[in-house]
C-alpha positions as CSV (number, residue, x, y, z in Angstrom):
1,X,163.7,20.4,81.8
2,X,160.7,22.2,80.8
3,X,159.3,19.9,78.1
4,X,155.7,21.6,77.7
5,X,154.9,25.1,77.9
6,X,151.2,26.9,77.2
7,X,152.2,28.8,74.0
8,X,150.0,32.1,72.4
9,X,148.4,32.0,69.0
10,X,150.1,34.4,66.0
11,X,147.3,37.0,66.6
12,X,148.4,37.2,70.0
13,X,152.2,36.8,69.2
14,X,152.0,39.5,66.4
15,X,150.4,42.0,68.9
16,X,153.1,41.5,71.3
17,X,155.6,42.3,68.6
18,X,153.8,45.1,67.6
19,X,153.8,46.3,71.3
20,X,157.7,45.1,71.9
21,X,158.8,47.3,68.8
22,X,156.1,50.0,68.2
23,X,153.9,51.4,70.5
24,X,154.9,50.7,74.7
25,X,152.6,50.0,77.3
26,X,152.9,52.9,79.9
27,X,154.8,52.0,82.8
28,X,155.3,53.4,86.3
29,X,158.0,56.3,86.6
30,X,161.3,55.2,87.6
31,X,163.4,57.2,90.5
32,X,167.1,57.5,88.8
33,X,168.1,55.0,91.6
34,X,165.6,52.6,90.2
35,X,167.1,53.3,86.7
36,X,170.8,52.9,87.7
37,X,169.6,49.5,90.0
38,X,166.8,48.2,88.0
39,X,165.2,45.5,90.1
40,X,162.7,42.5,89.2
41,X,160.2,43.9,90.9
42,X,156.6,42.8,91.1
43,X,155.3,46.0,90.3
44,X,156.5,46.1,87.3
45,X,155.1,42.3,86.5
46,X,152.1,44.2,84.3
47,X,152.5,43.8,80.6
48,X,151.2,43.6,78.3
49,X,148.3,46.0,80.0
50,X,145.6,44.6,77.5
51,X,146.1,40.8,78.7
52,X,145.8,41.6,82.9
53,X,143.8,38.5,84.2
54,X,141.5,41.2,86.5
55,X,140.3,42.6,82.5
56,X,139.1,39.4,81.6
57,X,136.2,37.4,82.3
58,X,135.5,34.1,83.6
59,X,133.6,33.5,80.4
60,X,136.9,34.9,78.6
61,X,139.0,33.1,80.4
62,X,137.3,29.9,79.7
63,X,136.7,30.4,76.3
64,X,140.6,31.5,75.5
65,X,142.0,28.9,73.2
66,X,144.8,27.9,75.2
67,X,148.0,26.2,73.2
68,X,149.9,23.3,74.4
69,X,153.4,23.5,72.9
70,X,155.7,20.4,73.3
71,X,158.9,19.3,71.8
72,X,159.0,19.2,67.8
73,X,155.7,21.2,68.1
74,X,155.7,24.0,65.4
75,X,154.5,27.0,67.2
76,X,154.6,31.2,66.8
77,X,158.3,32.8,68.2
78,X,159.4,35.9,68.4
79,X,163.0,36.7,66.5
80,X,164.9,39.9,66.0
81,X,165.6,40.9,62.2
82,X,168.8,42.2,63.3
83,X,172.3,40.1,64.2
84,X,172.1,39.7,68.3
85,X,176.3,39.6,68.2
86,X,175.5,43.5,67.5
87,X,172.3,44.2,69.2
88,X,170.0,47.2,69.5
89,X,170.0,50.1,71.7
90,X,166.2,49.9,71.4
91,X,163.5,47.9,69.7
92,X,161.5,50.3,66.8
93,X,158.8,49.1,64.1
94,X,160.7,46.4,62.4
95,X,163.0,45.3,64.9
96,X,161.4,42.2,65.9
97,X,158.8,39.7,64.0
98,X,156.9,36.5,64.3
99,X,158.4,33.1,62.9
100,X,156.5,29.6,63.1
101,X,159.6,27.4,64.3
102,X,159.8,23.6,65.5
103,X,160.7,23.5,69.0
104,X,164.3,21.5,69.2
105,X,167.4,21.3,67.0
106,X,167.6,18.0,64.7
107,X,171.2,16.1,65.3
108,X,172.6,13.1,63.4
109,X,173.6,11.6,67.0
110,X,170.3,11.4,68.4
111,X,166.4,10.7,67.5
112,X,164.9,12.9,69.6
113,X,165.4,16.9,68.8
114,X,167.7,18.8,71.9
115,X,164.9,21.1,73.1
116,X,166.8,23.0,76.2
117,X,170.2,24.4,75.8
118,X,172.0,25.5,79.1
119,X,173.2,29.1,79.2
120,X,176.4,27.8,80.6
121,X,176.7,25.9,77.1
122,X,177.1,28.6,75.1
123,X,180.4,27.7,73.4
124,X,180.0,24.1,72.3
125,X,179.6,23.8,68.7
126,X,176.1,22.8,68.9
127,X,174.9,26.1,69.9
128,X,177.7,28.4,69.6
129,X,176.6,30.4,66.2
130,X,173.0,30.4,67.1
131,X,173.9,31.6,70.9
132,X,175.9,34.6,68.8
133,X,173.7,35.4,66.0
134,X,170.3,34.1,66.0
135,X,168.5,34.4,69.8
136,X,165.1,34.8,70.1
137,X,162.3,34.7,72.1
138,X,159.5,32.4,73.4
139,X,156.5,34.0,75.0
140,X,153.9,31.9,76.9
141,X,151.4,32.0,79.5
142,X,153.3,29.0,81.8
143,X,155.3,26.4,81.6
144,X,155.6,22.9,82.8
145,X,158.2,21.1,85.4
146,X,157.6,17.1,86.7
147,X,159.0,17.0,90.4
148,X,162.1,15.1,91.0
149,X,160.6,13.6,94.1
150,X,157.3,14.4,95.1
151,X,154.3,11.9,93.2
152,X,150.7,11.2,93.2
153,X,147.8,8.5,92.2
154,X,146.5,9.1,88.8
155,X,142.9,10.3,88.8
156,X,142.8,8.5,85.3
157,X,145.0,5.1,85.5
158,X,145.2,5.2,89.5
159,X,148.8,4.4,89.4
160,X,151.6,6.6,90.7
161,X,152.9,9.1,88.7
162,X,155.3,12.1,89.1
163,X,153.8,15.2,90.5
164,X,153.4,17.9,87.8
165,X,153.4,21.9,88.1
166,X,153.2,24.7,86.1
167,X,154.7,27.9,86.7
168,X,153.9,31.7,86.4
169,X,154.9,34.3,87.5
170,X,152.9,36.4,89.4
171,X,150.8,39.6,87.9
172,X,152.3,38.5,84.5
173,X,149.9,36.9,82.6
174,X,152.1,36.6,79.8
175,X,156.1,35.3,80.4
176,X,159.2,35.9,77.9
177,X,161.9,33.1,77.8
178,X,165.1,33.3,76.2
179,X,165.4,31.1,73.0
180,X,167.6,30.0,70.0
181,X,167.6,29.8,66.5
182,X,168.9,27.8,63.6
183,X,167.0,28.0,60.9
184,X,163.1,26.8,61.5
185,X,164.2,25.2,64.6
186,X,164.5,26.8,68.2
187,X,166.0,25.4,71.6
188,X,164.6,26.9,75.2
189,X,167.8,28.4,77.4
190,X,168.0,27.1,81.0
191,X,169.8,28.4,83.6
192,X,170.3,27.6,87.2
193,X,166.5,27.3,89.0
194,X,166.2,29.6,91.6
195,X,164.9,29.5,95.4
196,X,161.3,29.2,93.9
197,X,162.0,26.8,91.2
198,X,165.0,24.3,92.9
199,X,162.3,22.3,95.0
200,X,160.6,20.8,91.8
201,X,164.0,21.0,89.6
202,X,167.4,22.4,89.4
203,X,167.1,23.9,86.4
204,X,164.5,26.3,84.8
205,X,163.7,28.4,82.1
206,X,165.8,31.8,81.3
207,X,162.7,33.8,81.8
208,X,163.0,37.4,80.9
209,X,161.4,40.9,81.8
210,X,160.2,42.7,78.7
211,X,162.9,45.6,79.9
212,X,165.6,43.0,79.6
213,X,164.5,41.9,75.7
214,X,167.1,44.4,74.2
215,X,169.8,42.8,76.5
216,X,169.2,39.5,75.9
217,X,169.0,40.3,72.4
218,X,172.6,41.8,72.3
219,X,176.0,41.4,72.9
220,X,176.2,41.4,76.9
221,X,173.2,38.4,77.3
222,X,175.5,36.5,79.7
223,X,174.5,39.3,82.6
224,X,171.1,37.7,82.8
225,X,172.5,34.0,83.4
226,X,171.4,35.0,87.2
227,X,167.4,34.4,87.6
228,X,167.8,34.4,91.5
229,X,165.3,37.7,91.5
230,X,162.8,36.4,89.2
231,X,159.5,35.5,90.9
232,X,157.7,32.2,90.1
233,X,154.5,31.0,91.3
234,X,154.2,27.1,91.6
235,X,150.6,25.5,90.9
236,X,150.4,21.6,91.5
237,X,148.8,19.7,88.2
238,X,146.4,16.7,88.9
């Protein structure tokens, strides 16, 4: 499950903590129904304001150094200075900062790293501590699924290969996932795919609003487990 994602640069990672923590992109007014019932709604799919695709460019756009991050890959993640058993009651300057991690946790058992972790896991001893103490936060601009079913010819070899897509979600050029930590290692949480996602895969991504960061960074992170609301936009690759 999700083995490749399109990762952001430190700059780019740095100013997002800077944003998460410091200064907040404006937002629409909320109705206090809103507030008591927040919803994933698309118009709210806008931050960060500065990277909005209609801002930038085709020359931009092509010229954007894009990063492919794949399993053992050391790449820029975003991790609370605090203890998420506690949690925050808001993100201020300090709260967050950048940490180059290897994506997937090392075991004795196997050769290759563990690079998902299933929400629904949270209690086996693997991940137990770092589900408590040390989550985090993976921001990219997509990630990658290979379809259970569906294949096509290879442009390049002309055999048959899986069909590949990547996934955004809509009006969000930049996406938060749920992560884990243990030390410079991180794992990606999964949960149950939802009506978008289940016709490539069962599974996908915990992928977060950047409202939902100080929940997920807290105590009472199981309430997000549910990603049925979460919009996704499915591109074919090839």
């Amino acid at each position: 499950m999700c083995a490749h994602y399109l990762g952001l640069s430190d700059e780019e990672v740095d100013r997002l903590v800077e944003q998460l923590s410091g200064e907040r992109p404006e937002r629409p007014e909320s109705s206090p129904a809103e507030a008591a019932a927040p919803q994933y709604e698309q118009r709210e799919l806008d931050y960060p304001q500065s990277e909005r695709r209609s801002s930038v460019s085709l020359r931009e756009e092509r010229e954007r150094r894009w990063i492919d991050v794949y399993p053992k890959t050391v790449s820029p993640v975003i991790v609370p200075t605090f203890d998420t058993a506690a949690g925050v009651g808001e993100l201020t300057p300090g709260a967050l900062e950048r940490a180059e991690l290897s994506w997937g946790y090392r075991t004795q058992w196997n050769p290759q790293p563990i690079f998902n972790t299933r929400i629904e896991s949270a209690d086996k001893p693997i991940w137990r501590a770092s589900m408590e103490h040390d989550r985090c936060v993976i921001a990219c601009r997509r990630f990658y699924e290979f379809s259970g079913t569906e294949t096509r010819v290879s442009g390049r070899t002309g055999r048959v290969v899986k069909q590949q897509y990547a996934f955004t979600v809509p009006g969000m050029p930049i996406m938060f996932i749920g992560g884990i930590r243990r030390g410079d290692e991180y794992s990606m949480i999964t949960t149950h795919a939802n009506a978008a996602m289940a016709p490539v895969h069962p599974r996908m991504p915990l992928i977060l609003h950047p409202t939902e960061l100080t929940t997920w960074l807290g105590p009472r992170y199981m309430r997000l487990a549910d990603r049925s609301a979460v919009p996704l936009a499915a591109h074919e690759v090839g």
